[in-house]
C-alpha positions as CSV (number, residue, x, y, z in Angstrom):
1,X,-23.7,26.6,-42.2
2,X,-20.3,27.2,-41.3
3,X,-18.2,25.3,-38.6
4,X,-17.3,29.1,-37.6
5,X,-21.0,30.6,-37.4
6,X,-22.0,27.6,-35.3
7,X,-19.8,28.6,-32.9
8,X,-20.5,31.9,-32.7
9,X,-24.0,31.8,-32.6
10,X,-23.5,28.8,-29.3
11,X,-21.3,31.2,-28.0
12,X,-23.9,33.7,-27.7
13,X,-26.8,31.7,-26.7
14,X,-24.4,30.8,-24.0
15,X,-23.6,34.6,-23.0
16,X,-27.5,35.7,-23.4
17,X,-28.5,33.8,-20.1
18,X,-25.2,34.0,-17.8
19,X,-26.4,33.5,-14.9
20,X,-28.8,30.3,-15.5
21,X,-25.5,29.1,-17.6
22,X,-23.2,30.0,-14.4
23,X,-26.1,27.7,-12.2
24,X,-25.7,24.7,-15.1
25,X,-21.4,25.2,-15.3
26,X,-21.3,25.1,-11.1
27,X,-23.0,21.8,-10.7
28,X,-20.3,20.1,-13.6
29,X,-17.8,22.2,-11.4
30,X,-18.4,20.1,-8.5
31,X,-18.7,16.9,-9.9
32,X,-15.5,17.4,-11.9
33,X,-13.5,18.4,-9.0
34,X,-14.9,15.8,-6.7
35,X,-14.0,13.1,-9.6
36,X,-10.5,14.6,-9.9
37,X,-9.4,15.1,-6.4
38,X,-10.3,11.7,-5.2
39,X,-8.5,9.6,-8.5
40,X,-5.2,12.3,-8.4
41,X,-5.2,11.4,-4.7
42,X,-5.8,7.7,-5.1
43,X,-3.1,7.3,-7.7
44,X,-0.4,9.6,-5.5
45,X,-1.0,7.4,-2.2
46,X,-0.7,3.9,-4.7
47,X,2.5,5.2,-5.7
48,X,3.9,6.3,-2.1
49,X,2.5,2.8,-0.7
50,X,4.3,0.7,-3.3
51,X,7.5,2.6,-2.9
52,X,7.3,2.7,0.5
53,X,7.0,-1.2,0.7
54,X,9.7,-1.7,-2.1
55,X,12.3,0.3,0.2
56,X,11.6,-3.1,2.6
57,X,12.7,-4.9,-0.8
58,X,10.1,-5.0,-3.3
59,X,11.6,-7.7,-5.7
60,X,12.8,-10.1,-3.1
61,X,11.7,-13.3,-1.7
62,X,12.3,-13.6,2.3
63,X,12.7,-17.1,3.9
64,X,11.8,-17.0,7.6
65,X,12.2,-20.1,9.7
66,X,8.3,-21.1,11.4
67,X,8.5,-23.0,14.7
68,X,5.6,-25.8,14.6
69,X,3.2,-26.7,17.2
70,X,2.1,-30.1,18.6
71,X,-1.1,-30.8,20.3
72,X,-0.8,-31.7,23.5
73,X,-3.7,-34.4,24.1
74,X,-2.5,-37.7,26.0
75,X,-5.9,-40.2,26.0
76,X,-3.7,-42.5,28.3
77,X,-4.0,-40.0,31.4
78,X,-7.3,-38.6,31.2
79,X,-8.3,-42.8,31.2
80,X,-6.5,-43.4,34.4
81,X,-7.7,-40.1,35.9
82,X,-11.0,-41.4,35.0
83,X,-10.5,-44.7,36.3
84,X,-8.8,-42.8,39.9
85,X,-12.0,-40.8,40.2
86,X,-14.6,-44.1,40.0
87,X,-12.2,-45.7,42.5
88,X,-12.2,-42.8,44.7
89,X,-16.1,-42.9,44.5
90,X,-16.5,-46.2,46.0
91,X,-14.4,-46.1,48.7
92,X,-16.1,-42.8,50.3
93,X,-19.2,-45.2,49.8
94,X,-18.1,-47.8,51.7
95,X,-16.0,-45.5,54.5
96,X,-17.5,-42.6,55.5
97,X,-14.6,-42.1,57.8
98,X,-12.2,-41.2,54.1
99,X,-15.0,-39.8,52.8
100,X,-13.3,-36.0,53.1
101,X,-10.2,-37.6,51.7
102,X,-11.5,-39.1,48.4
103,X,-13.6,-36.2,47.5
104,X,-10.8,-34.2,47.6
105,X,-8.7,-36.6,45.4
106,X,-11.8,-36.3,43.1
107,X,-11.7,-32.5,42.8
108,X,-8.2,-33.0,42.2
109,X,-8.9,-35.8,38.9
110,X,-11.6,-33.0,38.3
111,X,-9.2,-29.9,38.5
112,X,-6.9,-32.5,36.6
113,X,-8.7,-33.5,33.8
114,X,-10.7,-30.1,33.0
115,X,-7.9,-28.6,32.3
116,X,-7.5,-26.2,28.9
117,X,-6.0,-28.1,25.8
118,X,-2.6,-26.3,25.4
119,X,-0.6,-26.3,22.7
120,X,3.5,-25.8,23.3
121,X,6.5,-25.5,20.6
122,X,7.8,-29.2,20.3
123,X,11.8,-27.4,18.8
124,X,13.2,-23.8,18.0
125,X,13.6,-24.0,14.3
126,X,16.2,-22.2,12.4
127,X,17.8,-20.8,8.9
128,X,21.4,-22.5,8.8
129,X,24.2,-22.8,6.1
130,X,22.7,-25.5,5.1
131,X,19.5,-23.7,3.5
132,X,21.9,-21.5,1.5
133,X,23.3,-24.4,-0.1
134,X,20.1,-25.9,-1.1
135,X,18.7,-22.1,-2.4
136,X,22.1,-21.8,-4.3
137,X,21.1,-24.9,-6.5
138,X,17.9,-23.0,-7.7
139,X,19.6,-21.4,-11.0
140,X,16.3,-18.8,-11.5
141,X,18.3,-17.1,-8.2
142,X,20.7,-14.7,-8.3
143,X,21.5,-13.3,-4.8
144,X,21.3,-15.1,-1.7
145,X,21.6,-12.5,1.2
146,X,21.7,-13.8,4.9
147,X,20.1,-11.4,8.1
148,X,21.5,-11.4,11.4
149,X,18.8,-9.1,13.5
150,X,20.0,-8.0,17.0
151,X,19.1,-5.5,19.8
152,X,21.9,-3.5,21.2
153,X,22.4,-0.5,23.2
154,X,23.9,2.4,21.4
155,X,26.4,4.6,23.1
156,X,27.4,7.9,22.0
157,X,29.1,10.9,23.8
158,X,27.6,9.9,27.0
159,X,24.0,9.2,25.9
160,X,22.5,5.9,25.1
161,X,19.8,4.1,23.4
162,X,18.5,1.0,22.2
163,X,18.4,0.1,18.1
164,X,17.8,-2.4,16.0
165,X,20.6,-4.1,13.9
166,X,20.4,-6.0,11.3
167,X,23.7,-8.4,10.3
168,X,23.9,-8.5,6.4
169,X,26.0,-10.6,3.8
170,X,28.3,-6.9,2.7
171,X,29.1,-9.3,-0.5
172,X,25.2,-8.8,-1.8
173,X,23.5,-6.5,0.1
174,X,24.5,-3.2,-2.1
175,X,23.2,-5.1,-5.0
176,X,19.7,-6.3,-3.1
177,X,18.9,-3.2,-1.4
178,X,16.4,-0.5,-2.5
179,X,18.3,2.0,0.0
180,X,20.1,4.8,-1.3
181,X,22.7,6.6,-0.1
182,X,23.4,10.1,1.4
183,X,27.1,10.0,2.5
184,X,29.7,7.6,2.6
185,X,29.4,4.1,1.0
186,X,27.6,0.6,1.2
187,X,29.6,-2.0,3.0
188,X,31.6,-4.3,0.7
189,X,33.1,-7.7,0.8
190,X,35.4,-8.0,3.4
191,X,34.3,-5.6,5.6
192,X,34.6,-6.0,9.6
193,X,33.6,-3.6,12.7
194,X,31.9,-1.1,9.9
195,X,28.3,-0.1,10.2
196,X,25.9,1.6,7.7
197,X,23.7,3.9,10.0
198,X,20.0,4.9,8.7
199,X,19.4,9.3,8.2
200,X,16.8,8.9,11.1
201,X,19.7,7.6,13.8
202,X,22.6,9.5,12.5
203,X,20.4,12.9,12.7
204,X,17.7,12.5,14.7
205,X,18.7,10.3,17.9
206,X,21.6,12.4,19.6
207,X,21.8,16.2,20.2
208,X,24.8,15.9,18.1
209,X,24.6,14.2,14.3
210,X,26.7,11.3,14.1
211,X,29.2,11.5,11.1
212,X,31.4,9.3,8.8
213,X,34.3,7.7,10.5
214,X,32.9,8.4,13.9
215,X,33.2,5.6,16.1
216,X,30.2,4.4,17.7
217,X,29.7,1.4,20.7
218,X,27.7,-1.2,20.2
219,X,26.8,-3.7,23.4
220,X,30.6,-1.9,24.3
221,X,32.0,-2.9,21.2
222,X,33.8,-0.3,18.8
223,X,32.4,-0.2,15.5
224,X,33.1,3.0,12.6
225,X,30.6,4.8,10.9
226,X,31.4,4.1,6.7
227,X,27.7,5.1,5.7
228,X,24.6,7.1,6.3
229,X,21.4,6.0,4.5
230,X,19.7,8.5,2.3
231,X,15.8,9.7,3.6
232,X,13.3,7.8,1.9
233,X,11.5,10.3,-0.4
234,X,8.2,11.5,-1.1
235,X,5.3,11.5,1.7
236,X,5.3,8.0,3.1
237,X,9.4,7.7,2.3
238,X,10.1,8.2,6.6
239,X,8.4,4.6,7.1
240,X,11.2,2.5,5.6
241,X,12.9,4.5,8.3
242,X,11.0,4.3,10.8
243,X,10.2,0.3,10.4
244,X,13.3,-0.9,9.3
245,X,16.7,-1.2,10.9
246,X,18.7,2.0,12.0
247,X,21.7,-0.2,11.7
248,X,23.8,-2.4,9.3
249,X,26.4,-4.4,9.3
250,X,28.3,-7.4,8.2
251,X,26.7,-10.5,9.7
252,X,29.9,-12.1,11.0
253,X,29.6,-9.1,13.6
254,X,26.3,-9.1,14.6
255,X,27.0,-12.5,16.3
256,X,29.4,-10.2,18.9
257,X,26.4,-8.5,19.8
258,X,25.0,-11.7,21.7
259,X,26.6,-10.7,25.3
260,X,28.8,-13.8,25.2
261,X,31.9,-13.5,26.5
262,X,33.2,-16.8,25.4
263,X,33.1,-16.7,21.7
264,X,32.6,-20.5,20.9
265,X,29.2,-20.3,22.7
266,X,27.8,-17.7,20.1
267,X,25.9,-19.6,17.6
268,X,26.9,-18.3,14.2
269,X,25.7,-19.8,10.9
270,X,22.3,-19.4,11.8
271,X,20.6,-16.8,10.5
272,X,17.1,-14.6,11.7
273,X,15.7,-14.8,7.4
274,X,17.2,-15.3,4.2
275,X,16.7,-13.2,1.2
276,X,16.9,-14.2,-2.3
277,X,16.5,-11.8,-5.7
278,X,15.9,-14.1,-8.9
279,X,17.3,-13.3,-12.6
280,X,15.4,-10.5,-14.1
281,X,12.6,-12.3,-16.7
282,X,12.9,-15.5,-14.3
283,X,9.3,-16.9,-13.7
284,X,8.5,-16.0,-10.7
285,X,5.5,-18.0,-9.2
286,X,7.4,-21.3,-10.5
287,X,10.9,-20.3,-8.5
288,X,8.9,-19.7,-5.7
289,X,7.4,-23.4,-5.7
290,X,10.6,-24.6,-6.1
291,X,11.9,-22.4,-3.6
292,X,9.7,-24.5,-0.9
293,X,10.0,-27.9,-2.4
294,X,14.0,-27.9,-2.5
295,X,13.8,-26.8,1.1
296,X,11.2,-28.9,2.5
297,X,13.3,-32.0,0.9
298,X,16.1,-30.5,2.4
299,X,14.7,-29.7,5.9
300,X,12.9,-33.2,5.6
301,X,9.6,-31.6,6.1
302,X,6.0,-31.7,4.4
303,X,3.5,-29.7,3.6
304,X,2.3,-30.5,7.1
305,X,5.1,-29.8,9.1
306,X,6.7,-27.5,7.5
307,X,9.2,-25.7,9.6
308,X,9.5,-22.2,7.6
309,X,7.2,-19.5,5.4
310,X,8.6,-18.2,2.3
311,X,6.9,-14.5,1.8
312,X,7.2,-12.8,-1.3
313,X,6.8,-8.9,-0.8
314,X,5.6,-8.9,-5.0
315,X,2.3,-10.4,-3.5
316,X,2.0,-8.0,-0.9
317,X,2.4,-4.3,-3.0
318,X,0.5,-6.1,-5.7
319,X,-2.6,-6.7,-3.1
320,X,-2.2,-3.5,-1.7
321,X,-2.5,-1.9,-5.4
322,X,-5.4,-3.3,-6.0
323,X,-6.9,-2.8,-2.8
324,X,-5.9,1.1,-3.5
325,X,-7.3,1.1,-6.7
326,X,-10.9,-0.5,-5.5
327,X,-11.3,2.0,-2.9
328,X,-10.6,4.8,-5.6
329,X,-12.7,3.5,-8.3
330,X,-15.3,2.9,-5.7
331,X,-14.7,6.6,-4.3
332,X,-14.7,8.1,-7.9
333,X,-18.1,6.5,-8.7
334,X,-19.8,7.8,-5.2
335,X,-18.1,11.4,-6.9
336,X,-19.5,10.8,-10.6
337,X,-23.1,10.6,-9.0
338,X,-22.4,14.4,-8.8
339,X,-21.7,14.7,-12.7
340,X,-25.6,12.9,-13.0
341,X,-27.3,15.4,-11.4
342,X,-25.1,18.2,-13.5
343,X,-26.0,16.7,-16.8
344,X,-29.7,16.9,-15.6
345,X,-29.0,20.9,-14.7
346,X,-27.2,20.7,-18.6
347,X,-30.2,18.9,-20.1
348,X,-32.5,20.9,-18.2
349,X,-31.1,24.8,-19.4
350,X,-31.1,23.2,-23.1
351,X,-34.9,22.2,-23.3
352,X,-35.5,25.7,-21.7
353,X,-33.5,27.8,-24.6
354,X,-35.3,25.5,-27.0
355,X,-38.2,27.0,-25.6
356,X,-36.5,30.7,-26.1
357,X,-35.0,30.3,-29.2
358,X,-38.2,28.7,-31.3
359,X,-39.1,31.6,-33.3
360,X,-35.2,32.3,-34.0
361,X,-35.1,28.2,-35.2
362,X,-38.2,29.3,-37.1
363,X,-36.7,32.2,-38.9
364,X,-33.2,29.8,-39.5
365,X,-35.1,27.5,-41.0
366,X,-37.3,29.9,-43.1
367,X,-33.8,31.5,-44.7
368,X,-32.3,27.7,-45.2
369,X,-31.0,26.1,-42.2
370,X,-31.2,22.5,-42.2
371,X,-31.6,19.8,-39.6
372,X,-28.0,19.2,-38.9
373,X,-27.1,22.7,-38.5
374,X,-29.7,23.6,-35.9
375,X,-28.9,20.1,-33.7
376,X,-24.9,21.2,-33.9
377,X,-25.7,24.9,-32.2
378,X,-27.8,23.4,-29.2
379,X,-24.8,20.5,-29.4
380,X,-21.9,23.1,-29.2
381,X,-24.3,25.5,-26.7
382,X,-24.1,22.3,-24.2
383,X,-20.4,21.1,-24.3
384,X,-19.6,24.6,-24.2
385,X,-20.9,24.6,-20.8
386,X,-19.8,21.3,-20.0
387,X,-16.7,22.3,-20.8
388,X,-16.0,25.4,-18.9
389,X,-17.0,23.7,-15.9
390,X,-14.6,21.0,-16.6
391,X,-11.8,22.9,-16.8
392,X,-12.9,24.8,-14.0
393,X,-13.6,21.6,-12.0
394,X,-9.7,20.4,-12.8
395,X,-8.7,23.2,-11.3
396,X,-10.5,23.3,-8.5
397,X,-9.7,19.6,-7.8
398,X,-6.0,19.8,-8.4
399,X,-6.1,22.9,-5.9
400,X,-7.7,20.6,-3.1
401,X,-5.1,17.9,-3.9
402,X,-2.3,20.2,-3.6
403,X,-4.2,22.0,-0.8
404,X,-4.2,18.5,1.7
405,X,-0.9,17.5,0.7
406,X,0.5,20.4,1.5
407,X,-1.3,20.1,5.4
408,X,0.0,16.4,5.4
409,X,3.6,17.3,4.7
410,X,3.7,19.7,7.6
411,X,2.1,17.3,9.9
412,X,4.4,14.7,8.9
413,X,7.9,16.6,8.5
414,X,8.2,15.7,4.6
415,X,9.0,17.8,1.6
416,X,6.0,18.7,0.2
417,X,5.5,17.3,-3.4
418,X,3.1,18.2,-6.2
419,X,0.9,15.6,-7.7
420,X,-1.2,15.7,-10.6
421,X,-2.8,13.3,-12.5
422,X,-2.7,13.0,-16.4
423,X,-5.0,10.4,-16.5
424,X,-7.1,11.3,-14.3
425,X,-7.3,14.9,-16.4
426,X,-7.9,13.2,-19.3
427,X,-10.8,11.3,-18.0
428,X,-12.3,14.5,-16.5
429,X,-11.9,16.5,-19.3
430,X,-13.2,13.7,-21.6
431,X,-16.4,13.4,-19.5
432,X,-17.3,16.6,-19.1
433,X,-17.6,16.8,-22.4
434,X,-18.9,13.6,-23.1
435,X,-21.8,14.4,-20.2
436,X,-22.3,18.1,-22.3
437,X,-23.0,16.1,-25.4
438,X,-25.5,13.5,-24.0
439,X,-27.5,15.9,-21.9
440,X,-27.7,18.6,-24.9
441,X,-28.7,15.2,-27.1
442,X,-32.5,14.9,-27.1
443,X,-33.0,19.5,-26.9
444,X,-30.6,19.7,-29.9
445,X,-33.0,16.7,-31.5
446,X,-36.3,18.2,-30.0
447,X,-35.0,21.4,-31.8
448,X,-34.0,20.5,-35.1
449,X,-37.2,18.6,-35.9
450,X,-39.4,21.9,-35.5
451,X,-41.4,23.0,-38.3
452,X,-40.3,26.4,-39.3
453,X,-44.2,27.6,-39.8
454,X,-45.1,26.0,-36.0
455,X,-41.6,27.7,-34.9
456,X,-42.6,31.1,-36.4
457,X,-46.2,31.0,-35.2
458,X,-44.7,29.8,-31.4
459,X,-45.4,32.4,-28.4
């Protein structure tokens, strides 16, 4: 029989019982679009997450110094307390008339010796020149930048407020950072009482926005506006914003934003983290061990007392990816119970047009149809309805997706952006049919095996 007839004839098995075929398609519908909203979804938030966390620098190591803590736990005084409280014992024995005395001195030992454990820092550790000569020996490293993060009242026409600045090395930074640009430029080598402002401050702080060449005062100092930071994109893109600092500028002057008046008591050379960004195609996890062995050697430190934490954000949008993923494949598979209990409704609609359609096998058989021919129509009847309500089902699901993202970018200010997901329509499209296929399997069989003299003589 002809690929053509076989259609044709599915086709109208299919139309000859719409409304138990509508029943069958609505179930795939639902599982479809269940499976296709939650893995479009899953994938859109992976990629705003790990965009969101490479706009803090997602390719850079960050040094931060780690102050240590001592035990405070002196045997030698809780012995003589000990030895004070046996003393004070015998004494109220043998005088009555001390007796109030000594037990006080005993509640004291008591009150003394019951105290909590504490534990206190034993120094203020800190990133110094020093560690940016021993990081400049690692050859896998290719920018060392140095951050300088101070609080400092902003003053503006009047108004004020408190931000956050960060001092940065203007040599590096434009070649570290994952921040774009919406007017003006990055700050450059050589640069002094410039700042780089983020979107969120220059537009959203004052009644008035603050623009390029404006002078702004800093802890009362003058500094000129040579930059405003684009607005992080997409729906999560306000964070870096929101997180980071509203404020850049060369390190040397973030130092001035200390309060001291008397210039050679501002600490400079010390810095809040250092950032490093290695050679494209260096290995990573190995310059990172080297990273801390150079500068435990060179802070004369161990593994025990170490001083400072390297943290590597790669490790950190990595774990979040897969912890996206998981909760998507885990979601998906609490959605695909849905496509089960379709293929049942698929498998269940077949055996009943078997049923229908013996005779009609019958009298296909009688005039020459074979085996194969017979299994393809019930084949074909079922992934036709497995995949009408797949492509239904994508619909549907892209739809929702569109439908909540839409409601979260009005709740959260932000373009709105459309998402779909190719593999996640490839996968729902494949399984529908797939599902079709296996549910119409053992009718189709059932069918194909009847005896065209049992078929004919069926009521």
């Amino acid at each position: 029989m002809k690929p053509g007839k076989i259609l044709k004839i599915a086709f109208s098995m299919v139309k000859a019982n719409k409304l138990r075929s509508w029943l069958t398609i609505i179930g795939i519908i639902i599982g479809i679009a269940s499976v296709m909203a939650i893995v479009t979804t899953g994938e859109y938030f992976e990629k705003e997450v790990t965009e969101t966390l490479e706009g803090f620098g997602g390719d850079t190591i960050t040094i931060v110094a780690s102050t240590p803590f001592e035990l405070i736990n002196d045997e030698n005084v809780i012995v003589e307390d000990s030895e004070n409280s046996e003393e004070n014992s015998e004494i109220s024995l043998e005088n009555s008339e001390t007796n109030t005395e000594a037990k006080e001195d005993k509640d004291e030992v008591k009150t003394e010796t019951s105290e909590p454990v504490e534990f206190e820092p034993v120094t203020e550790t800190q990133l110094t020149r020093m560690d940016v000569f021993t990081l400049r020996s690692i050859p896998d490293i290719e920018y060392i930048n140095v951050n300088v993060e101070k609080d400092a009242e902003l003053k503006l026409g009047g108004k004020s407020t408190t931000v956050w600045v960060t001092g940065v090395d203007p040599a590096v930074w434009s070649k570290m950072t994952k921040k774009d640009l919406e007017q003006g430029r990055m700050l450059q080598a050589g640069d002094r009482n410039v700042v780089v402002l983020s979107n969120e401050l220059a537009k959203g702080t004052f009644d008035n926005e603050i623009r390029l060449n404006q002078i702004i005062l800093l802890n009362d100092r003058s500094y000129r506006v040579v930059g405003v930071l684009a607005k992080g994109g997409g729906l999560l893109g306000g964070l870096t914003g929101l997180f980071g600092s509203s404020i850049y500028m060369p390190y040397q002057n973030a130092y001035d934003l200390s309060g001291n008046e008397d210039p050679s008591e501002t600490e400079t050379d010390v810095y809040s983290t250092i950032e490093v960004k290695l050679y494209k195609g260096a290995d990573y996890n190995s310059t990172l061990q080297e990273i801390e062995n150079k500068l435990r050697i060179s802070r004369r430190v161990n593994e025990d007392t170490q001083d400072f934490y390297v943290n590597s954000n790669k490790e950190v949008i990595e774990s979040t990816r897969k912890m996206i993923n998981g909760l998507t494949i885990f979601l998906a598979f609490i959605a695909g119970i849905s496509l089960l209990v379709g293929s049942t409704g698929i498998a269940n609609t077949m055996f009943t047009s078997v049923l229908e359609k013996t005779k009609e096998i019958g009298i296909m058989k009688a005039i020459g149809a074979k085996n194969k021919d017979i299994m393809l129509i019930f084949l074909c009847n079922s992934a036709m309805i497995s995949l009408v309500g797949g492509i239904i089902g994508i619909l549907l699901g892209t739809v929702a997706v569109q439908a909540v993202l839409f409601f979260i970018s009005i709740k959260m200010n932000t373009p709105f952006e459309f998402a779909l997901s190719l593999k996640a329509t490839f996968i729902s499209t494949f399984v529908s049919i797939v599902v079709g296929l296996i549910a119409g399997l053992v009718p189709a069989k059932n069918a194909s095996e009847l005896k065209p003299v049992d078929a004919l003589r069926y009521e």
